[in-house]
Each structure stands twice: as structure tokens, then as C-alpha cells.
C-alpha angles and dihedrals in degrees: 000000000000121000128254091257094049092044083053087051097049085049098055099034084052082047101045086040094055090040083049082049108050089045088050083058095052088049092044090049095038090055088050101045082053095050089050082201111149082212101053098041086056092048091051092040086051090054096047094056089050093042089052085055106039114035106004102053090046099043095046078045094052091050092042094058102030086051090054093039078050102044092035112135092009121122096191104135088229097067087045085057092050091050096049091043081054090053100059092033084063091045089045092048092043109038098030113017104041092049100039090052095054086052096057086045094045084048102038087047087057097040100245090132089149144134089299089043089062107042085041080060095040090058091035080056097046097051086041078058096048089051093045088053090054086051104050080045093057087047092055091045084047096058093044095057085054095046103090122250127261124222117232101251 
């Protein structure tokens, strides 16, 4: 069984990786919308896909379990706001940003990078955005549960 501090650690390096990886993606899909190259929009659609499955998911995942395993038993209302931030990072992820992805992938693999491509990826980029900014927010709330506390003087 880890530790409580090791546990901490494994919380915040799956949420600084998901938080690395997202703004990978907006690099990745900024480069290829530049390029305006049909190859290199699918090849950056085609490693977004892999890198959602194989290192998002797990990682959102990892800071999802390890942060309820962490704030288990506590009532602290900040640990009530990064729960709920969590919430609507997985129903963005699921319901917006998965699809959507597959989408852009399904689109940019038959050619058709046109005027609904782009404002498809111009909504995929902003709620890649809103989940990057909970998380930042749960980071922040993170490293303030670990700050000690201050008496009032």
C-alpha cells in the first residue's frame, strides 16, 4: 500500500501529466492548422486519437482516483469544488472532446478539411481549454491543501 505522500505525488504527476498533454494537443493542432497541410492535420488528428487513449484517459483517470483515494473522508469545501471541477472535466472529455475528436479524425482521413472541419476544431480547442483551466484550478486548490496552515495571529 503507498503512502499518503506517494499517493500525493502519483495525484499531482497524472494531473500535471493530463494538463502537459492537452496543451501538447493545442500545439500539435495549432502547427497543423498553420501548415494547412491535409497531411499534417491528419497526422496530428491521428496522434491525438492515440495520445487520448493512451496517455490522457489514463492519466485523467489516475488523478481522478488517486484525488478521491486523497480527499476521502475530508469535508473541506475545497475538496467539494475539485470534485466537482473533475466532474465536468470527465463530461467534457466524454461527451465533447472524444467525439468530437473522432470526428476531426473521421473528416480530416476523407479530405473533407473544410469550413465545418474548422469550426468543429475551433470548438474541440476551446473545451480542451476549459478542461485545461480546471485543471489548472484543481492544481492551485492542490497545492493549497498541502501549504500549511497559518494560524490566525
Amino acid at each position: 500500500m503507498l503512502s499518503r505522500p506517494a499517493k500525493a505525488k502519483l495525484h499531482a504527476a497524472a494531473g500535471g501529466i493530463a494538463m502537459l498533454t492537452i496543451l501538447a494537443f493545442q500545439a500539435l493542432l495549432w502547427r497543423a492548422a498553420a501548415s494547412g497541410s491535409p497531411e499534417d492535420i491528419l497526422a496530428a488528428r491521428g496522434t491525438i486519437l492515440w495520445g487520448i487513449g493512451l496517455v490522457l484517459i489514463p492519466a485523467l483517470a489516475g488523478a481522478g482516483i488517486s484525488g478521491a483515494v486523497l480527499g476521502r473522508g475530508w469535508k473541506r469545501p475545497e475538496i467539494a469544488a475539485k470534485i466537482r471541477r473533475m466532474r465536468v472535466i470527465a463530461a467534457n472529455g466524454l461527451l465533447v472532446l472524444l467525439p468530437l475528436a473522432v470526428a476531426l479524425w473521421w473528416l480530416a482521413s476523407k479530405g473533407l478539411v473544410e469550413d465545418r472541419f474548422f469550426w468543429l476544431q475551433r470548438l474541440e480547442m476551446l473545451a480542451g481549454l476549459v478542461n485545461l483551466a480546471l485543471l489548472g484550478m484543481n492544481m492551485r486548490a492542490g497545492l493549497r491543501l498541502r501549504a500549511p496552515r497559518r494560524m490566525a495571529a
